[in-house]
Backbone as numpy.savetxt, mean C-alpha at the origin, in Angstrom:
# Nx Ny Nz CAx CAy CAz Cx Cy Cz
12.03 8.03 10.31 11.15 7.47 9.30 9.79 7.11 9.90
9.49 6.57 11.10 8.47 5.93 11.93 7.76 7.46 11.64
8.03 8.01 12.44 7.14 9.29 12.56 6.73 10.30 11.27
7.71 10.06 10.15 6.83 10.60 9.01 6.02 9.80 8.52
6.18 8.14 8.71 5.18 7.43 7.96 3.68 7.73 8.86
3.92 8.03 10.16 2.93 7.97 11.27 1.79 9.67 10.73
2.91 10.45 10.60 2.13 11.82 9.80 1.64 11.86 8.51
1.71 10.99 7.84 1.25 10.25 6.55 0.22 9.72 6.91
0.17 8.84 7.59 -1.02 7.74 8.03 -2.06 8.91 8.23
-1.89 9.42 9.43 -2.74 10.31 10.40 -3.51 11.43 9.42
-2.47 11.99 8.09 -3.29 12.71 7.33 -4.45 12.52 6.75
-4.61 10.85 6.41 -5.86 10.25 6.03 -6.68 10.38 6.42
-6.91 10.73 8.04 -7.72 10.40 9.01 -9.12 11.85 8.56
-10.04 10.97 8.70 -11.03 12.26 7.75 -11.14 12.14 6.52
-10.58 11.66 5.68 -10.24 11.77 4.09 -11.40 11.09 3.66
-12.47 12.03 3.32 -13.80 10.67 3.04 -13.33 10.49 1.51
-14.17 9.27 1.39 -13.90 8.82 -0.15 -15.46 8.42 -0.96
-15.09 8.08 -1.61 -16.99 8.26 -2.44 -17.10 6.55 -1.57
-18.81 7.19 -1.45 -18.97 5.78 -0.59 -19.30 4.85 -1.74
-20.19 5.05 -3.04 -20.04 4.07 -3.93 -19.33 3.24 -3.41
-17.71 3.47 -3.45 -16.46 2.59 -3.96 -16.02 1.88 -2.27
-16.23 3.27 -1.40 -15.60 2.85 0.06 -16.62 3.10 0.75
-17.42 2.21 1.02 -18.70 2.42 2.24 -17.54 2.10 3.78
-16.81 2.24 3.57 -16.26 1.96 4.88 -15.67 3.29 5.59
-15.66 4.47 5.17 -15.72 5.76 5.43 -14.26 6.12 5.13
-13.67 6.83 5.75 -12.49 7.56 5.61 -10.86 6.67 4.79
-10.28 7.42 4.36 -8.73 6.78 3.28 -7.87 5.54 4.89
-7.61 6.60 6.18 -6.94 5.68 7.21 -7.87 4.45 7.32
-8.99 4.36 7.78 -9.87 3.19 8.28 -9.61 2.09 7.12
-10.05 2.75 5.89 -9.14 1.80 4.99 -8.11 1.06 4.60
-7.15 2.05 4.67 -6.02 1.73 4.75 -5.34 0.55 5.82
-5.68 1.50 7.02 -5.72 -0.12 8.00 -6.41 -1.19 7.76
-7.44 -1.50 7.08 -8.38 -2.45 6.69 -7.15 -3.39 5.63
-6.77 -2.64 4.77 -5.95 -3.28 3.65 -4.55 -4.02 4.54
-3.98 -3.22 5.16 -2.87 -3.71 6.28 -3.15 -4.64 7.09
-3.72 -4.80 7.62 -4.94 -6.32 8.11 -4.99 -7.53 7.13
-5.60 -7.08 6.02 -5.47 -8.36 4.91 -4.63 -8.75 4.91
-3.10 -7.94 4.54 -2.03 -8.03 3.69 -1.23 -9.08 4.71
-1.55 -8.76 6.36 -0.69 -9.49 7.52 -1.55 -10.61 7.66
-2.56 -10.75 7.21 -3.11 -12.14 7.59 -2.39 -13.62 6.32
-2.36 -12.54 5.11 -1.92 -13.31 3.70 -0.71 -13.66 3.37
-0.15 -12.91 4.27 1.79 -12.99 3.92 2.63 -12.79 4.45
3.79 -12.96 4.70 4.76 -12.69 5.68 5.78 -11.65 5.20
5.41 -10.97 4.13 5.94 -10.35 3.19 5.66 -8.86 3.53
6.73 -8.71 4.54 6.31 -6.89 4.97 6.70 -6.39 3.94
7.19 -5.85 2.89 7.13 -4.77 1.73 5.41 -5.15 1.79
4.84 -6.02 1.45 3.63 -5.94 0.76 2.40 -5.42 2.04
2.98 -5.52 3.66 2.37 -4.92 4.55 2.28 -3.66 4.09
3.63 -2.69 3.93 3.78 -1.68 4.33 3.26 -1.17 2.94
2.83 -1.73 1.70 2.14 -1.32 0.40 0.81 -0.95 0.58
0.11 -2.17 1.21 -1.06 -2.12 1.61 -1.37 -0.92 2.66
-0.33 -0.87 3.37 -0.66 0.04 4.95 -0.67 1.41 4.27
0.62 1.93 2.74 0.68 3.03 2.81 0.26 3.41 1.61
-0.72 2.31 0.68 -1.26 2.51 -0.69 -1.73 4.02 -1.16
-2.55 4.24 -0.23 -3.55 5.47 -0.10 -2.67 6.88 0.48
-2.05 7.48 0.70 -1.39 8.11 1.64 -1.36 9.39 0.56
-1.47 9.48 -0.63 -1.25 10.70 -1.47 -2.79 11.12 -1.45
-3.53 10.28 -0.80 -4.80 10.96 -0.75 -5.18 12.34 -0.07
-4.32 12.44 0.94 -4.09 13.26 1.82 -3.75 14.68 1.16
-3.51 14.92 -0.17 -2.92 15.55 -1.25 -4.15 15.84 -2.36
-4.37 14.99 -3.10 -5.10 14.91 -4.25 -6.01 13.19 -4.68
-7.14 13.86 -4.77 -7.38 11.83 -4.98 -7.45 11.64 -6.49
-7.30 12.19 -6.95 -7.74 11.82 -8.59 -5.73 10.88 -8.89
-5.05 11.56 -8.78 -3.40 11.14 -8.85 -3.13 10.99 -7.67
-3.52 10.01 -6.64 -3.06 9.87 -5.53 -2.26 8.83 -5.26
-1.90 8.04 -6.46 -1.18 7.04 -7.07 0.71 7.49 -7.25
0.77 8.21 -7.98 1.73 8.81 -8.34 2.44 10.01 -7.24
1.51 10.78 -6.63 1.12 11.79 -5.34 2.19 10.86 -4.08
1.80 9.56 -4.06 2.34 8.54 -2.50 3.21 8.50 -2.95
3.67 7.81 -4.58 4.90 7.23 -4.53 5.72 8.37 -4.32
5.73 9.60 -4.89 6.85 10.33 -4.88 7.00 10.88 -2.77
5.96 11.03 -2.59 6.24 11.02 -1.19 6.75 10.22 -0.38
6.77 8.77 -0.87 7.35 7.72 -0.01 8.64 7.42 -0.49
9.18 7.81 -1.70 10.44 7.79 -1.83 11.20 8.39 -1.42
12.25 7.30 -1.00 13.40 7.96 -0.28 13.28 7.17 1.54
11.97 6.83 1.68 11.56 6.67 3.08 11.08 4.99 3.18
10.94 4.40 2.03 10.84 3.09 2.02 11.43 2.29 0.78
11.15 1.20 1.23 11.92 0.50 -0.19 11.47 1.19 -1.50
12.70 1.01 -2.58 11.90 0.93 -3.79 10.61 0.22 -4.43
10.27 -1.39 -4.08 9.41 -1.86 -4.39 8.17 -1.48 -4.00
8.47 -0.70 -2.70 7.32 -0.37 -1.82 6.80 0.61 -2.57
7.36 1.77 -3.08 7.03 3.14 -3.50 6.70 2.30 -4.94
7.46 1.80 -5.93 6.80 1.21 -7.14 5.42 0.34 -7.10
5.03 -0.15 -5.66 3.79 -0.97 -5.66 2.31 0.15 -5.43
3.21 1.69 -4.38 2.15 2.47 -4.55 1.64 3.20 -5.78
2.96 3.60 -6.33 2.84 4.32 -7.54 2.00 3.58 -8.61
1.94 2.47 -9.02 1.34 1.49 -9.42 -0.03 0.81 -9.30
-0.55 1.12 -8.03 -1.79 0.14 -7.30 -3.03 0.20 -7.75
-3.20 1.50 -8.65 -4.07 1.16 -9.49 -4.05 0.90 -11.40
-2.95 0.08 -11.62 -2.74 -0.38 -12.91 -3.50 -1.38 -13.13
-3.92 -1.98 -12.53 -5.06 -3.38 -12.45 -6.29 -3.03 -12.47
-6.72 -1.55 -11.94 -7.92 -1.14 -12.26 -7.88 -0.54 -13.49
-6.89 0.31 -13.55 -7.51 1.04 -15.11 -6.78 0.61 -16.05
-6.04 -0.64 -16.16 -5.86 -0.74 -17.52 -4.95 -2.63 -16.89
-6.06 -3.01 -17.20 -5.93 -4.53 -16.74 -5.35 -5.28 -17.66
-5.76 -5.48 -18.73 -5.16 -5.94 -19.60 -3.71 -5.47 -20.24
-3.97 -4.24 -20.32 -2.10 -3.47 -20.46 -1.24 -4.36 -19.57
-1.98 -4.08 -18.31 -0.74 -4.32 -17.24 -0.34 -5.69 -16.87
-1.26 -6.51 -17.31 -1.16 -8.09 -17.34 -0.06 -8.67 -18.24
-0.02 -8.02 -19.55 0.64 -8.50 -20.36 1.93 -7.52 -20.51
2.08 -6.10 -19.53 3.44 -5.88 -19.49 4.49 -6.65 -18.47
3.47 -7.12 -17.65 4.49 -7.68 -16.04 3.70 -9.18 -16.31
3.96 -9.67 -17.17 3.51 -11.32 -17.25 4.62 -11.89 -16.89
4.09 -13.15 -15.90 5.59 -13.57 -15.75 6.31 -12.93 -14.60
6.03 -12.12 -13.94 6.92 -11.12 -12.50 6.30 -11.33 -11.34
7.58 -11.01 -10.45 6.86 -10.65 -9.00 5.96 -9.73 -9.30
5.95 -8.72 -10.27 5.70 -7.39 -9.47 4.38 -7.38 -10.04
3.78 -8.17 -11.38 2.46 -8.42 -11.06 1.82 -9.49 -10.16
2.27 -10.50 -9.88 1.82 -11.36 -8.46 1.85 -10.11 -7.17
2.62 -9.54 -7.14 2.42 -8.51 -6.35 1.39 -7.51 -6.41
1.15 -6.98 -7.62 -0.16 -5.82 -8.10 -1.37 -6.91 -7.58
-1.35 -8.03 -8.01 -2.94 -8.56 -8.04 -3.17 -9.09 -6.25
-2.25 -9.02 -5.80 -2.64 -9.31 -4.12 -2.90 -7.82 -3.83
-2.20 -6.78 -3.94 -2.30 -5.49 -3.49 -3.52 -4.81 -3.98
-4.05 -5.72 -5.05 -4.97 -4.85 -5.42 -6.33 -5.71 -4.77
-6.52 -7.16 -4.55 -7.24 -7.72 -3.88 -7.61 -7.27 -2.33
-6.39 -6.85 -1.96 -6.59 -6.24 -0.42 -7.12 -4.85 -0.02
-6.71 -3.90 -1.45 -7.39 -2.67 -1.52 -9.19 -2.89 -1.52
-9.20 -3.67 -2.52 -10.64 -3.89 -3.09 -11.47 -4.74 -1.71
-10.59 -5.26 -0.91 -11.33 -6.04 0.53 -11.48 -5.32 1.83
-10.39 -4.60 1.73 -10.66 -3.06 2.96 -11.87 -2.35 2.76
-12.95 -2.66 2.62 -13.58 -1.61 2.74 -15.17 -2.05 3.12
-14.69 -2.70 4.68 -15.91 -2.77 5.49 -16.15 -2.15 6.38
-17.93 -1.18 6.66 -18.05 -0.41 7.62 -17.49 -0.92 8.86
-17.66 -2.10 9.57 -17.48 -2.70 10.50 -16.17 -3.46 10.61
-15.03 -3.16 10.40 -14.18 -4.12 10.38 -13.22 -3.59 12.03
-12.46 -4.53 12.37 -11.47 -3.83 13.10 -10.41 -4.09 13.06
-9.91 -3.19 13.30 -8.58 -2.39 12.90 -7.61 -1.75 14.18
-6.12 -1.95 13.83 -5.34 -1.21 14.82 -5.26 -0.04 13.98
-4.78 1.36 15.29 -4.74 2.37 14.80 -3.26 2.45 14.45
-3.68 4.01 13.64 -2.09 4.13 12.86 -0.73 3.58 14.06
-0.68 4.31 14.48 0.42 3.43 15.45 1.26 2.47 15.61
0.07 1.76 16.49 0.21 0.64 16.48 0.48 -0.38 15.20
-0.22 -0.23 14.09 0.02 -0.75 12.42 1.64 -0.44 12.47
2.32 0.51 12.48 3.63 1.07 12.31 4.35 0.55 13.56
3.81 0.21 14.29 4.70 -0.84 15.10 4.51 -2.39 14.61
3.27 -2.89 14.55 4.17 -3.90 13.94 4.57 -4.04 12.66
4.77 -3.12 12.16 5.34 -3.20 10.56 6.78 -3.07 11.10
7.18 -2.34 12.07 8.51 -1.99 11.97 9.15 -3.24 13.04
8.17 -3.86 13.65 8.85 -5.01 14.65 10.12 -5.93 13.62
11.00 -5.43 13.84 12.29 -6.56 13.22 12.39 -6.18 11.96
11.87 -5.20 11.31 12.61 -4.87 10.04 12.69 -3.38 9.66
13.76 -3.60 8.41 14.15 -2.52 7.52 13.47 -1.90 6.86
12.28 -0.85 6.94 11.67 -1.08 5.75 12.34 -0.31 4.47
13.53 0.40 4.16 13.81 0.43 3.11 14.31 -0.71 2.45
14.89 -1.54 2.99 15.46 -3.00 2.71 14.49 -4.20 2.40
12.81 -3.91 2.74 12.48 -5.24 2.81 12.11 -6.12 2.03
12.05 -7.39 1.96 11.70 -8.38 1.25 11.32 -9.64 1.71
10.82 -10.56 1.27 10.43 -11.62 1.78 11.38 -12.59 2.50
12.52 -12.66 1.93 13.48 -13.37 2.62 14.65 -12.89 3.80
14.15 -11.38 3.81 15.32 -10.34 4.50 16.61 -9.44 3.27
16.56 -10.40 2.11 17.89 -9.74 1.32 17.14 -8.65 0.98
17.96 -7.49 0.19 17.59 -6.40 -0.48 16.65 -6.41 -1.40
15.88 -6.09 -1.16 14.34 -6.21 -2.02 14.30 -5.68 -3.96
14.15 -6.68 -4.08 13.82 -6.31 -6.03 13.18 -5.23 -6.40
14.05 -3.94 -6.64 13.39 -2.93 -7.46 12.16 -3.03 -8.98
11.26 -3.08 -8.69 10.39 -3.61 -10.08 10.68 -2.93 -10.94
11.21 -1.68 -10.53 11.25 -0.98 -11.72 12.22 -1.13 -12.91
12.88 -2.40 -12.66 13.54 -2.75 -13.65 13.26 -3.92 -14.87
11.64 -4.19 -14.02 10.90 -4.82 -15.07 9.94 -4.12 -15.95
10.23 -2.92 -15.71 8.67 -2.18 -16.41 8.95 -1.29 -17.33
């Protein structure tokens, strides 16, 4: 699993994105940028490894690069994890929908941090560990198909949606 998430990561590398949105250059630099936030904010590796692997269908297609990750990361990480990528931009394009379908849930307290950390990754100057290293300490001491905040089996959202 380490090493496909690591060939995932690495595909980013290059992936420019409109600077409008990402003056911070390429989908990885980002991505690590967001994985940075997410470990400074929480102890909550699913929501590391959301942040770390939000972007990863970019590598594919950017217009559906949403839908593109999740199906690639399934199977290889938790469910919540793949439902937070598949998902990560429901807060951008349809905010109000998505507020009032997951009112009340983890899994929007979850969208609105994931989406705060997307929207904060994206400084020219920031620093960052490389893919790697990010995937080491994501994987220091845990499961990541299993993870959750407390260690038990992590809440599939998709049974709120």
């Amino acid at each position: 699993m380490h090493d496909d998430l690591l060939d995932l990561l690495l595909a980013l590398d290059g992936v420019r994105q409109s600077p409008r949105y990402h003056p911070e250059g390429d989908a990885l630099y980002h991505s690590l940028q967001a994985f940075d936030l997410a470990r400074r904010a929480t102890d909550d590796r699913a929501l590391w490894a959301a942040a770390l692997l939000h972007d990863v269908g970019k590598a594919v297609s950017s217009p559906d690069h949403d839908a593109i990750g999740a199906e690639i990361l399934d199977g290889l990480v938790a469910p919540r994890v793949v439902w937070l990528v598949r998902h990560h931009l429901d807060l951008l394009e349809a905010p109000g929908v998505t507020k009032r379908r997951l009112r009340g849930s983890s899994a929007l307290v979850d969208l609105q941090r994931l989406r705060r950390w997307d929207v904060g990754g994206r400084s020219p100057s920031a620093v960052v560990l490389d893919a790697a290293d990010a995937l080491v300490v994501l994987f220091d001491g845990a499961d990541l198909f299993s993870l959750s905040p407390d260690g038990q089996a992590a809440p599939d959202h998709e049974e709120i949606v």
